[in-house]
C-alpha positions as CSV (number, residue, x, y, z in Angstrom):
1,X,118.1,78.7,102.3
2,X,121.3,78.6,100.6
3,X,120.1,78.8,96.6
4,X,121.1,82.5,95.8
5,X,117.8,81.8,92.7
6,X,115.7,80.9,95.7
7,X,116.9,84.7,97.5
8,X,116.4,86.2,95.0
9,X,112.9,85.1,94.3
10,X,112.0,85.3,98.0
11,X,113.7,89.3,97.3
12,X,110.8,89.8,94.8
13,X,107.9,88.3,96.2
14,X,108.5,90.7,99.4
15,X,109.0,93.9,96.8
16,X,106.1,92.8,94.5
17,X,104.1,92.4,97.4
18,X,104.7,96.0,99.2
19,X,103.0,97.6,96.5
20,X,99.8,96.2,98.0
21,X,100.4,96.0,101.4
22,X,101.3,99.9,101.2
23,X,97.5,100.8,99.3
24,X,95.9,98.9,102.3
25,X,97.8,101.5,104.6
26,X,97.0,104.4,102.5
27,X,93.3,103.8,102.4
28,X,93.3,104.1,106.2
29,X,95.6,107.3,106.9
30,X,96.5,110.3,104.6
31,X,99.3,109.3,101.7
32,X,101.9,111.6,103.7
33,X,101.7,109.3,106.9
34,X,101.6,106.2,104.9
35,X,105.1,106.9,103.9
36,X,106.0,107.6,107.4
37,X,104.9,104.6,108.7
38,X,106.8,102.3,106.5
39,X,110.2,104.3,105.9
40,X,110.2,105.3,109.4
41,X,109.5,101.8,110.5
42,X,112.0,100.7,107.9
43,X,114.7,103.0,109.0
44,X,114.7,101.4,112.1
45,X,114.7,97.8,110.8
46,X,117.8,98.8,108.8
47,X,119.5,100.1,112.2
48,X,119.0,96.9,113.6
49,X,120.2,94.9,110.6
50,X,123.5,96.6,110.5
51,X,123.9,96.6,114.5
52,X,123.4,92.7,113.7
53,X,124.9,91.9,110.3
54,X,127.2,94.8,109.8
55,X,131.0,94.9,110.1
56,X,131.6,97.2,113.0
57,X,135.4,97.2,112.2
58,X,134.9,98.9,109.0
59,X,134.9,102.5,109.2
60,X,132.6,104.4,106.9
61,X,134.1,108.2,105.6
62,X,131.8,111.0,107.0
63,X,131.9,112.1,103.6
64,X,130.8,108.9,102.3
65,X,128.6,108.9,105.1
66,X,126.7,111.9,104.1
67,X,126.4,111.8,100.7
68,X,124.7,108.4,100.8
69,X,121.9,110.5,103.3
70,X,121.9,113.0,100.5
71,X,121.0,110.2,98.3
72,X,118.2,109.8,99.9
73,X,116.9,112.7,99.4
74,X,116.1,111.3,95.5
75,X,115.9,107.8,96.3
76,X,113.9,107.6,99.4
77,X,112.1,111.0,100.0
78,X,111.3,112.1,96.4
79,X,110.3,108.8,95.4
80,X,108.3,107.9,98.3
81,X,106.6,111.0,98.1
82,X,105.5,110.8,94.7
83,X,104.8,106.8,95.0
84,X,102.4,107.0,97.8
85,X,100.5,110.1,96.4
86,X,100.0,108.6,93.8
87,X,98.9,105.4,95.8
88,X,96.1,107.5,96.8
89,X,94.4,108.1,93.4
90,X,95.3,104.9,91.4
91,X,95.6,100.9,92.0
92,X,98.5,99.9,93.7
93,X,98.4,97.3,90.5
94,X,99.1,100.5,87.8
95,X,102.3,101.2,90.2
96,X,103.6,97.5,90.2
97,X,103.4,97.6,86.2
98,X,104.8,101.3,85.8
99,X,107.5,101.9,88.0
100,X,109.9,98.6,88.4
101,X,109.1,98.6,84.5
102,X,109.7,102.3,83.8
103,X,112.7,102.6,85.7
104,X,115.0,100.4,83.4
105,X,114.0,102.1,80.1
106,X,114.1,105.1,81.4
107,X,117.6,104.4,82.8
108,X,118.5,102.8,79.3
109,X,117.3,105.9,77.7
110,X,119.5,108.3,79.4
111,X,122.7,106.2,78.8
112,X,122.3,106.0,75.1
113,X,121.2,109.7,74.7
114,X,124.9,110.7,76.3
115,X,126.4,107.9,74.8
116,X,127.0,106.2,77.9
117,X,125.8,102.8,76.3
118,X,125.6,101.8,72.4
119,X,122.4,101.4,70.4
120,X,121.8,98.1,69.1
121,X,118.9,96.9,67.5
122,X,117.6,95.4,70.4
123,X,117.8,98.1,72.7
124,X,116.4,100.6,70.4
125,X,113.7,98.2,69.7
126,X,112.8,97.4,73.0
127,X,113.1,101.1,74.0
128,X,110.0,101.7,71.4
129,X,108.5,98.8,72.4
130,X,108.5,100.1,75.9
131,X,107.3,103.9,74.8
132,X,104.8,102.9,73.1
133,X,103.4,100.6,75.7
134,X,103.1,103.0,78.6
135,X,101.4,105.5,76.1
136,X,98.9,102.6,75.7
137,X,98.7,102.3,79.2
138,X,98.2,105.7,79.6
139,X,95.1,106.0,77.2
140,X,93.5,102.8,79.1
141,X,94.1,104.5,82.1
142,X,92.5,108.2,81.4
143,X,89.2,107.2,80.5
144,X,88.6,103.4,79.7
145,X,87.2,100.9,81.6
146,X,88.3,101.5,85.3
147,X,89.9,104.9,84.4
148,X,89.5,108.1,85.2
149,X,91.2,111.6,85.6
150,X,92.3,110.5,89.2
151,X,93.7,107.3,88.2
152,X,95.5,109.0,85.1
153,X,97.1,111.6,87.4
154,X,98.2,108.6,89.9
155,X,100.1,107.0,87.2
156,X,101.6,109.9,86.2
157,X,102.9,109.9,89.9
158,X,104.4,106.7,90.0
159,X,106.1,107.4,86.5
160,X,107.6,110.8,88.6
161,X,109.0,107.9,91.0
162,X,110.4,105.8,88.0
163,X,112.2,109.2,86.9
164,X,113.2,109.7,90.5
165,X,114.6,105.9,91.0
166,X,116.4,105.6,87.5
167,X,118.0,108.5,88.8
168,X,119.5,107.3,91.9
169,X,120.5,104.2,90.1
170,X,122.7,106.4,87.6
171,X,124.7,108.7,90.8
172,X,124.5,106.1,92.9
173,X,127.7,104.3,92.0
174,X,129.8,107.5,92.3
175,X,127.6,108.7,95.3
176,X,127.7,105.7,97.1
177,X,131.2,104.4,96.8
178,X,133.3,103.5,99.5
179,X,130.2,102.6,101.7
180,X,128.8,99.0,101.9
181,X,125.7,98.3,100.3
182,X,123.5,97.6,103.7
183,X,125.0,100.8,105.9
184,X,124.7,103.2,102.5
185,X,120.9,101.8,102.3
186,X,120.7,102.4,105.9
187,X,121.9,106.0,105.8
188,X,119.7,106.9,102.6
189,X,116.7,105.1,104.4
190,X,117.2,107.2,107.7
191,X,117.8,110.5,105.8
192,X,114.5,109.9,103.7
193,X,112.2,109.3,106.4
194,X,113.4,112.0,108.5
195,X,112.2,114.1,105.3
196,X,108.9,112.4,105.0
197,X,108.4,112.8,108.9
198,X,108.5,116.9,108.2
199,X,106.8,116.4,105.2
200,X,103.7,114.4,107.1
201,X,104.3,116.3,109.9
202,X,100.6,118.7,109.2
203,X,98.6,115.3,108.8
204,X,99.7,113.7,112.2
205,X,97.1,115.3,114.2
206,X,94.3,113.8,111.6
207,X,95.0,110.4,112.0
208,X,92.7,109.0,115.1
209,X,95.6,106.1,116.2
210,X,93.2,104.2,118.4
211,X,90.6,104.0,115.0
212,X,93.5,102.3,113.1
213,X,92.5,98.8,111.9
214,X,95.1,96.0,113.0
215,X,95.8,96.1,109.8
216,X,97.4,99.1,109.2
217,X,99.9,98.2,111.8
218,X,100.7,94.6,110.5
219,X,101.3,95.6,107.2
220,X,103.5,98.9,108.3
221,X,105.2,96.1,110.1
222,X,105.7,93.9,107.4
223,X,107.0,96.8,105.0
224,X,109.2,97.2,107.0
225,X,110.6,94.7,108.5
226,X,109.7,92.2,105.1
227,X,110.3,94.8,102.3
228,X,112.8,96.9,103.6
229,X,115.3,95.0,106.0
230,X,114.9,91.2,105.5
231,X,114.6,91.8,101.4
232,X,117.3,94.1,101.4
233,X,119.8,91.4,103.5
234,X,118.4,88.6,100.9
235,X,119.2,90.4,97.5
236,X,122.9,91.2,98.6
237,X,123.4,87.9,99.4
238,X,122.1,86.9,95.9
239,X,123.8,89.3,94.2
240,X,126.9,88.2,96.2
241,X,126.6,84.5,94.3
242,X,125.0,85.1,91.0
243,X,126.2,88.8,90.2
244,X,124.5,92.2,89.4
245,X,123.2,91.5,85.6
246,X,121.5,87.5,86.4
247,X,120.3,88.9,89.7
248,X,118.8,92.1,87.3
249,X,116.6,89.2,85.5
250,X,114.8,88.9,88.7
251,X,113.1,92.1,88.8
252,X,110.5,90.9,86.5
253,X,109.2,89.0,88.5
254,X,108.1,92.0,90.5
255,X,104.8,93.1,88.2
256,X,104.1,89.8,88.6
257,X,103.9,89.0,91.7
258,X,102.0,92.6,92.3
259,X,99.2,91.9,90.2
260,X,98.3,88.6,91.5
261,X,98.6,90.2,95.2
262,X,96.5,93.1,93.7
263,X,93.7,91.5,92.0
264,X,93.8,88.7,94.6
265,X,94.0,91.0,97.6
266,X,92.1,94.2,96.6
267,X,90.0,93.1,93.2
268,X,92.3,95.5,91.6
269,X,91.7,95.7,87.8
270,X,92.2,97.5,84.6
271,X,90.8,96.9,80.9
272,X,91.9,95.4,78.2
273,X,93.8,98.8,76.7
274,X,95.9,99.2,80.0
275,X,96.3,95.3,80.1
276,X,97.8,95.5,76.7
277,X,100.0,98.4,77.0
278,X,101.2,97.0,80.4
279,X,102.2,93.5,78.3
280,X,103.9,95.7,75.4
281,X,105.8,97.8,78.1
282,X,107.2,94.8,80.2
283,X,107.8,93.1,76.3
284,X,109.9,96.2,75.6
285,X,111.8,96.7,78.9
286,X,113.1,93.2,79.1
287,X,114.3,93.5,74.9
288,X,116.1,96.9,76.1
289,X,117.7,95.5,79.3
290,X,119.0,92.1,78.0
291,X,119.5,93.3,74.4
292,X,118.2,89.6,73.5
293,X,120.2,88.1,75.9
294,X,120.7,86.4,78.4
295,X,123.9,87.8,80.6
296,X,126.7,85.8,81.6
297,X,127.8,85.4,85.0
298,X,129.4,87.6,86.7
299,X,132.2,87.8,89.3
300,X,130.4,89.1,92.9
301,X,130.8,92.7,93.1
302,X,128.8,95.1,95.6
303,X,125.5,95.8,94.5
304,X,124.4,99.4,94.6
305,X,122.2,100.2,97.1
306,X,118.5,98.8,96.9
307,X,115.7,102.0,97.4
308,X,113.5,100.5,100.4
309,X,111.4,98.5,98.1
310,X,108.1,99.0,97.6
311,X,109.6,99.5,97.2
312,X,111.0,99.0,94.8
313,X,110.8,99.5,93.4
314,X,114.0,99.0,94.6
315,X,116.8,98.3,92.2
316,X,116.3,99.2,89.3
317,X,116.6,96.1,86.5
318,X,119.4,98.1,84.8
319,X,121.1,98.4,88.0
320,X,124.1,96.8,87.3
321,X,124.9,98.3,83.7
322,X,124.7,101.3,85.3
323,X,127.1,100.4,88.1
324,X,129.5,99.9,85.6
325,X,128.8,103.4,83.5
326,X,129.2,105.2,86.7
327,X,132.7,103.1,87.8
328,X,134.4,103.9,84.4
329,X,133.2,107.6,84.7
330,X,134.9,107.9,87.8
331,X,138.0,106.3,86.8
């Protein structure tokens, strides 16, 4: 599999499919454990991956070291914890739409606001396309249809997680320099799910292990071993031929890919309010990202590092414009 487009796609359908997989563990153990269970599991995926794949002559900083752990407090912890409590009021298919959509406009917000970036037409446009989409999707989701005060407050959750992901896409350049992509994933991922082990810690003793159904442990398994270490190895390899901003494109295929797995997998739905605010916000976010374009290719250059996909949610589709902000801040 040498086609960086065919990586890159394989990337997505393993992140647009954790959002799924991860509600089928949540409606078996408490939100807390859920986390657990994949970022632990993924943490030690990630070990192996860079006791396989990394370069053990390169020496990372113990600077660099531990300020890509304290990364993960934001990019692993915070958004994990918000993502799969959320998970436990609301559709896995409302988080597919909301937060691998929400995180580049929110991202593109921030840098025009401090002038980071320049408004054009485009991006302005597409921010308010964007806006106004998720406030659609909001008002499908607090009463309409399938909606409901529970599901309302769960998206609000996963749009906490956007906030919390767009934000480690904007240090992360300055955080994580210095430290290849895998080992700084590696070191976020580890720090995060020692967090989320204290934080699951008091709901341990509920969880009756021998009850489990198999399928709790096959899809723990395939977050993360799928969505976390094998995805993770795939998209810097991607990046690696196509560069940051095409590889960017391919986050879109995310909500896709998660609402087929969610209304295929769990008859997931929502009406025809959320359907069209989700279509409006997607609409907007790619406008704002591209600015009506398509970008050119790009010279390989590290990618920042991935959050553990869900999720991932994972890279943000601004990712790379905001690899570049944070590069000429530092210099």
């Amino acid at each position: 599999m040498s086609n960086p487009y065919i990586l890159l796609l394989t990337t997505m359908v393993l992140w647009g499919s954790s959002f799924s997989s991860s509600k089928m563990v949540v409606q078996n153990v408490p939100h807390s454990v859920g986390a657990l269970l994949r970022f632990g599991g993924g943490a030690v995926a990630l070990l192996l991956a860079v006791a396989m794949f990394g370069n053990r002559q390169v020496r990372v900083p113990a600077r660099s070291g531990w300020l890509a752990a304290a990364a993960g407090v934001l990019g692993v912890f915070a958004y994990n914890g918000f993502f799969f409590w959320g998970l436990s009021l609301a559709p896995s298919l409302d988080a597919g739409i909301l937060i691998p959509v929400m995180s580049p406009l929110l991202t593109n917000t921030f840098l025009l606001i401090t002038g980071k970036e320049k408004a054009s037409w485009a991006r302005v446009t597409g921010l308010s396309l964007g806006l106004a989409g998720a406030a659609v999707f909001f008002v499908g989701a607090g009463g309409h249809g399938s909606g409901g005060s529970s599901r309302l407050l769960g998206d609000a959750l996963f749009v906490l997680s956007a906030v919390c992901w767009a934000a480690y896409t904007l240090i992360g350049p300055r955080v994580l320099a210095g430290v290849d992509p895998l080992r700084a994933t590696t070191y976020a991922t580890c720090a995060g799910a020692v967090l989320l082990g204290v934080l699951a810690a008091p709901d341990l003793g509920e969880v009756v292990w021998s009850d489990l159904p198999a399928g709790v442990w096959w899809n723990s398994a395939y977050l993360a071993i799928g969505a976390a270490a094998v995805a993770n190895l795939l998209y810097y390899r991607g990046v690696g031929s196509v560069g940051p901003a095409r590889a960017s494109l391919m986050m879109f295929n995310v909500p896709i890919v998660n609402t087929l797995c969610a209304t295929l997998l769990l008859g997931e739905s929502f009406g025809w309010i959320q359907g069209t605010g989700a279509l409006v916000l997607v609409l907007g976010a790619v406008l704002a990202v591209t600015q009506g374009k398509l970008p050119r290719r790009a010279p390989a250059v590290p990618a920042v590092p991935a959050a553990p996909a869900e999720a991932v949610p994972a890279p943000s589709p601004v990712e790379a414009r905001a690899s570049e902000v944070g590069r000429s801040a530092s210099s």
